[in-house]
N, C-alpha and C positions, 0 to 999 in steps of 0.2 A: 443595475443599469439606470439609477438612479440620475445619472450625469447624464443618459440620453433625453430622458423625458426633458430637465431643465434647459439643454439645445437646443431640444427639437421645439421646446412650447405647446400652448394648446392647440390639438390638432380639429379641436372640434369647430364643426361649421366652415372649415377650409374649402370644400366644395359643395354649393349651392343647391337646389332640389332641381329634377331634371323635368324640363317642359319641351313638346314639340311645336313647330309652326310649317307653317305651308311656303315651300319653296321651290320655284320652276315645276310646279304640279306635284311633288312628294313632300313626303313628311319631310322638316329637318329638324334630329334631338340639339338642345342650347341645354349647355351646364355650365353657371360660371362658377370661376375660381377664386380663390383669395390669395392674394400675393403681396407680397411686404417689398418696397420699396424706398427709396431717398426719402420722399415725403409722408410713408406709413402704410396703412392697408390699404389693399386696393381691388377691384374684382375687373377681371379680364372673363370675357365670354366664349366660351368655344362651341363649336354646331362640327356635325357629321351629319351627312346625308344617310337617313336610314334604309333610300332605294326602292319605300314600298308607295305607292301613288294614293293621292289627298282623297279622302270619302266624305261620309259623313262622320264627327265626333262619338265614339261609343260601335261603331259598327269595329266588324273581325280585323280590316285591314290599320284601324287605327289601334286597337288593342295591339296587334304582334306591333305596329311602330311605337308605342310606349313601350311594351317588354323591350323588347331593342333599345329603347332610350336609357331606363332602366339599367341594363345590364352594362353598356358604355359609361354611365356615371359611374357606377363598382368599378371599371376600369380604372377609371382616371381616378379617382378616390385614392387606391391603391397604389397608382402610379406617382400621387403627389405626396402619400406619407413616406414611400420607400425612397424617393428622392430628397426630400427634407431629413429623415433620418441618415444616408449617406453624406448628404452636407456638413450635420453633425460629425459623423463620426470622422469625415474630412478634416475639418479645423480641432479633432480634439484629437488629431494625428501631429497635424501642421504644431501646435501649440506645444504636444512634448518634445519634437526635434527642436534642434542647435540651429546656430545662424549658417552651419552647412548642411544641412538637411537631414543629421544622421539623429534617432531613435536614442532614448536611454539602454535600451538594447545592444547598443554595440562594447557597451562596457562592462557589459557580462563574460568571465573566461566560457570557455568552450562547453563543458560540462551543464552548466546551467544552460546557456544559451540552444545546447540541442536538445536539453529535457524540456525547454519553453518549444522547439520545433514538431519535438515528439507529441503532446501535449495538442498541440494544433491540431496534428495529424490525426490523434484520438477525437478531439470532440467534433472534427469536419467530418471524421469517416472517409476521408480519403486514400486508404489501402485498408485491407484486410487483419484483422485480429492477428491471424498467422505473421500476416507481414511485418505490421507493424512490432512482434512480440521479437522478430528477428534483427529490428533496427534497433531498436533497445538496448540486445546484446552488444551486437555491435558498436553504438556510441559508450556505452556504460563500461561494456569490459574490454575491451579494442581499442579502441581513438583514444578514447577521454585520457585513460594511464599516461599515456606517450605523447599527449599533448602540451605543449610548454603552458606556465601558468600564467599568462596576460590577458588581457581584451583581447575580442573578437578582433577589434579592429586593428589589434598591432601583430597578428598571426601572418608570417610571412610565408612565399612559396616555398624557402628551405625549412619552415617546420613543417608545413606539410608531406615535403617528402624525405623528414625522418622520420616519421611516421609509420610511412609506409616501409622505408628501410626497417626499423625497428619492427614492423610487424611480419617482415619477412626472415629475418634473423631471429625470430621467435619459432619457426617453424610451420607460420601459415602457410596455404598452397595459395598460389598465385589467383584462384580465382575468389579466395575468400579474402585476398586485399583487393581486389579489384571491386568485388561489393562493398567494404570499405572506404574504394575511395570514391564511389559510385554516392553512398552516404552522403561524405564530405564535402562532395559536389552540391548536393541539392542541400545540405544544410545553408553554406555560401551563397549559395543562387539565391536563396530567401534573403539574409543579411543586406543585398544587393539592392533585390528589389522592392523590398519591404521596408527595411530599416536603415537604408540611404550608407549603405559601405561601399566607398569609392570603387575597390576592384576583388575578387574573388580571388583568393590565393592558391585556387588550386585550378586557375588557369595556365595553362603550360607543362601541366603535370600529365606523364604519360603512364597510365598503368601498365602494372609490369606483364610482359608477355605471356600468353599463358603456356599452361605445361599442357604436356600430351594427355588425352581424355586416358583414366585412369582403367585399363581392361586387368581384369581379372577373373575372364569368363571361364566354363566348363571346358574341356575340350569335347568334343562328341563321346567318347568312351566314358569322361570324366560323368557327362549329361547322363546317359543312361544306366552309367554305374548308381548314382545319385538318386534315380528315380527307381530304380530297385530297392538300394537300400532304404526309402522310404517309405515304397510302398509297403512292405515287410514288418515293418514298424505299428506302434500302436497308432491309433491317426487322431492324436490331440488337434488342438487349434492348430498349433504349429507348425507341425508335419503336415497339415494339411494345407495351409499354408505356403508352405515351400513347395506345395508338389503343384497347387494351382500359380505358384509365378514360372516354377518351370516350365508349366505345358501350358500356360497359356498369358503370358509375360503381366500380368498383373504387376502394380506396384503394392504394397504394404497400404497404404492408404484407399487403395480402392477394394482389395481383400479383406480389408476390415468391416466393409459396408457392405458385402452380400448377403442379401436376407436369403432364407430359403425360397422364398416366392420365388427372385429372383433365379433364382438355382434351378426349382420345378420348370418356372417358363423355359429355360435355355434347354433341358434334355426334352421339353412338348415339341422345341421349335427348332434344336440346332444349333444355335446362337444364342449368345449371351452379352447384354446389352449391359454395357456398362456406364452408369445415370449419374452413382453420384461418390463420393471418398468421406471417409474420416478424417478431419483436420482439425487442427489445431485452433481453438479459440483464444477470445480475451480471459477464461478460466476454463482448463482441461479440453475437451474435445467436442465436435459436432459434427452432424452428417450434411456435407453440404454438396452439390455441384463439382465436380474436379476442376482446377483450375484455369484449364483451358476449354474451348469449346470443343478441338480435337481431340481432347482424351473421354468425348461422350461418344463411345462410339458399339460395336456388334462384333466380338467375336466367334469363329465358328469354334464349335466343341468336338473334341476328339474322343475316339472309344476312350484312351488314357484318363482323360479329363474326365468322361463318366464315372468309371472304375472309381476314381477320387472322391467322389464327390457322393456317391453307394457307400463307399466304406467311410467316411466322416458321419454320413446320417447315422449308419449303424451307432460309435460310436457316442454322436450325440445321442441318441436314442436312450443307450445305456447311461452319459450322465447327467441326464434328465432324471429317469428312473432314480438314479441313485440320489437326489438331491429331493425325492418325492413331486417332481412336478410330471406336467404330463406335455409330450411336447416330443420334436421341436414342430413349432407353430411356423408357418408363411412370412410373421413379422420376424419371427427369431433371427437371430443372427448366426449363418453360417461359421463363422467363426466366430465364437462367441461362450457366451456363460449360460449356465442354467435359466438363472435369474434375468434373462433376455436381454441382458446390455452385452455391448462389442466387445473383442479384446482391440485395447488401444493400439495404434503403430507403434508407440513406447513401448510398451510390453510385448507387441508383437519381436520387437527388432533386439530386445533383451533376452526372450527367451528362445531366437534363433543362435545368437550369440552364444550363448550357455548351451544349446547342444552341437554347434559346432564346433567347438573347440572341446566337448567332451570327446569328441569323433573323430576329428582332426583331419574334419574336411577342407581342402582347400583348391585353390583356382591355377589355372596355367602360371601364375606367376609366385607360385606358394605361397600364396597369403590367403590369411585367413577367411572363407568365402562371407559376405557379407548379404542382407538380404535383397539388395539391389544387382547385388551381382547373380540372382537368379535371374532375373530379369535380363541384365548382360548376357545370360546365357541362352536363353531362347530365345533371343532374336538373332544372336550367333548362330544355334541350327536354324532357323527359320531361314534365313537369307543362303548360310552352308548347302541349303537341301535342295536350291533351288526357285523360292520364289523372288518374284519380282519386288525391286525396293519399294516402288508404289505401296503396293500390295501391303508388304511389311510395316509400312509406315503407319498405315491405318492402323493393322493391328499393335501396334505399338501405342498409339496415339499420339502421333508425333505432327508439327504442325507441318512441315517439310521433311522429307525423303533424305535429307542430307543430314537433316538430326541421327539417323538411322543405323545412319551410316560412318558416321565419323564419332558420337559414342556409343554408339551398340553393338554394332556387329564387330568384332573381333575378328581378326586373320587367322584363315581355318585351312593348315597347309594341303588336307585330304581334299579340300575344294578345289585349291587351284590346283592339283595334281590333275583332278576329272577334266578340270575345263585345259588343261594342256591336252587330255587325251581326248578329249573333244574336239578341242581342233585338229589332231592329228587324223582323228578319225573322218574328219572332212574333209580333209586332203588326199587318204587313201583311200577313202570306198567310191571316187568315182571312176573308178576301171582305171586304165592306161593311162599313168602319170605321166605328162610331158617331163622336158628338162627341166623349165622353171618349178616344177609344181614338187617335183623330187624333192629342191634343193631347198624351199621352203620346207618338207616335212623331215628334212634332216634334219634341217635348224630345230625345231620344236622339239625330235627326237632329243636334240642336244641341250636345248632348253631344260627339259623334262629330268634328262640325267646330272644335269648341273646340280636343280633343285631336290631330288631325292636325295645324291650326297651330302 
């Protein structure tokens, strides 16, 4: 930053030592300034009234009006380097643009110009390790390939949306071009207003529609077959694992973070509070906060869920034992290793893969069950069974009832079968059906028989 210092010049002495004097009966702090103008330095004086009333010199009330004077000159002190330094860095903006205002920046193809975006985005800390590790991909092995090789500034809206064409003829789903061009947007939006590009080429550009939220959930029989066959089983990390997103819709990331503490508290209390997930860093993983506010939230616990959670300890118990340590400890990790580190979501989500396909388990739509799609599945019985989408939404940790709704729960035909016989049965149990009331529980009779066939 050598080039700042020689802008900015010396900053020492720019503001004055700070004295009080007496003004309409109070203190008033005076600290002048040093300021550079047409004919050279110069000092301008500035006063604030400190509010406390004139005494004698050295008594309590004139000490706190010097602290007060005091701390107001570290204001302005501060206030006059950070504005002199922004001057600087103003004109040694203005100086590397063109006689149209645009940045040596704009002459960089795509690929540098968003690893200079990405870059930013790192040393600001303006998204998250995870996030940012996902834009990466995406500019790096997505865009950049399929990006024509000129300046930023000669990228028009029909490259932009070959892009997206090509990335959907590649066999992307429509909402990972949509992050994509979600990307591409805010790389542009910078070039715009940073680096002086007349217009954003990816104005006008309409991401592609999206597809239907992807279900692949359990059916009910599928569900309880599933939790037999696991509980039957020896209960590694993983099977244990799968059995806590089943009955209690956990995601992979927040199951990797249950200590035993956390375990003991929930069977003292009932509920199981869910604090914090395993994510993804700048290198390998961390325990941090989930990434919304509403996924911190209090599950209640089921006998099933204890049952689980009994036979995991055992298990760990045993390979603790085997490994010669002694344990599991309160800090341990519920899922986890001997040696008290977690199993990662990576490895969690590889070695559900590797026994589901030794097993050849799969979801309503015969695919392969995935470990998210446990999750799909208990909030399909949960909502199936009868509670309210509120209700589910919390336990879900969702930030809206309609997230809930439209990708988790699944259509569950045994449900709406009850709720046809539910209204039917509210039609008929109240004694002597009028005409009208008949002809309505026909209809639903005939409803009911439509949908069974």
């Amino acid at each position: 930053m050598g080039w700042l210092e020689d802008e900015v010049g010396d900053l020492s002495g720019i503001v004055g030592s700070a004295t009080l004097r007496q003004r309409g009966g109070r203190w008033c702090a005076v600290v002048r300034v040093r300021t550079t103008g047409d004919n050279g330095p110069a000092w301008i004086q500035r006063t604030r009234d400190t509010q406390i009333p004139c005494g004698d010199v050295g008594d309590e009330a004139y000490d706190e009006a010097m602290a007060r004077c005091l701390r107001w000159r570290d204001e302005v002190l501060v206030s006059e380097v950070l504005a002199r330094a922004q001057g600087a860095c103003d004109r040694r903006v203005a100086s590397m643009r063109g006689t149209d205002g645009a940045t040596p920046w704009l002459s960089a193809e795509f690929d540098e110009y968003a690893t200079h975006y990405l870059d930013v985005l790192r040393s600001t800390a303006a998204v998250s390790p995870e996030t940012l590790r996902g834009y990466m991909g995406e500019a790096r092995r997505m865009i950049a390939p399929r990006m024509p090789a000129k300046p930023i500034s000669a990228i028009t809206t029909e490259d932009v949306e070959s892009v997206m064409a090509a990335l959907l003829d590649a066999g992307y789903s429509t909402s990972t071009v949509k992050k994509c061009m979600n990307l591409l947007g805010a790389i542009f939006k910078r070039a715009v207003m940073v680096d002086g590009l007349v217009r954003s080429p990816c104005e006008g550009v309409r991401p592609p529609a999206p597809d239907p939220p992807r279900q692949n959930a359990l059916s009910g029989s599928g569900w309880s077959s599933l939790l037999e066959t696991l509980a039957a089983m020896r209960q590694t990390p993983v099977v244990c694992a799968a059995r806590l997103a089943l009955l209690l819709g956990l995601t992979r990331e927040e199951v990797c973070a249950l200590t035993w503490r956390d375990w003991d508290l929930a069977e003292e209390t009932g509920m199981l509070r869910i604090t914090s997930a395993v994510a993804r860093a700048e290198s390998g993983y961390e325990r941090r906060k989930p990434k919304t506010n509403a996924r911190i939230r209090t599950i209640p616990i089921t006998r099933a869920a204890r049952e689980a959670g009994a036979a995991r300890r055992a298990e760990a118990e045993a390979e603790f034992a085997a490994a010669g340590e002694a344990g599991p400890e309160g800090d341990d990790y519920m899922i986890g290793h001997p040696d008290g580190t977690w199993f990662s979501p990576g490895a969690l989500t590889h070695g559900w893969s590797t026994l589901c396909k030794a097993n050849g388990w799969v979801g309503e739509r015969g695919l392969p069950l995935t470990f998210h799609d446990l999750r799909h599945s208990f909030a399909t019985r949960l909502v199936a069974t009868g509670a309210d989408v509120k209700s589910a939404s919390r336990i879900m940790g969702h930030s809206t009832p309609s997230t809930t709704l439209r990708v988790y729960a699944s259509e569950d035909a045994t449900a709406k079968q009850r709720a046809m016989d539910g209204l039917e049965g509210a039609l008929d149990g109240g004694g002597q059906a009028g005409d009208g009331e008949r002809i309505v529980g026909m209809l639903a009779r005939a409803i009911r028989s439509a949908m069974g066939s």
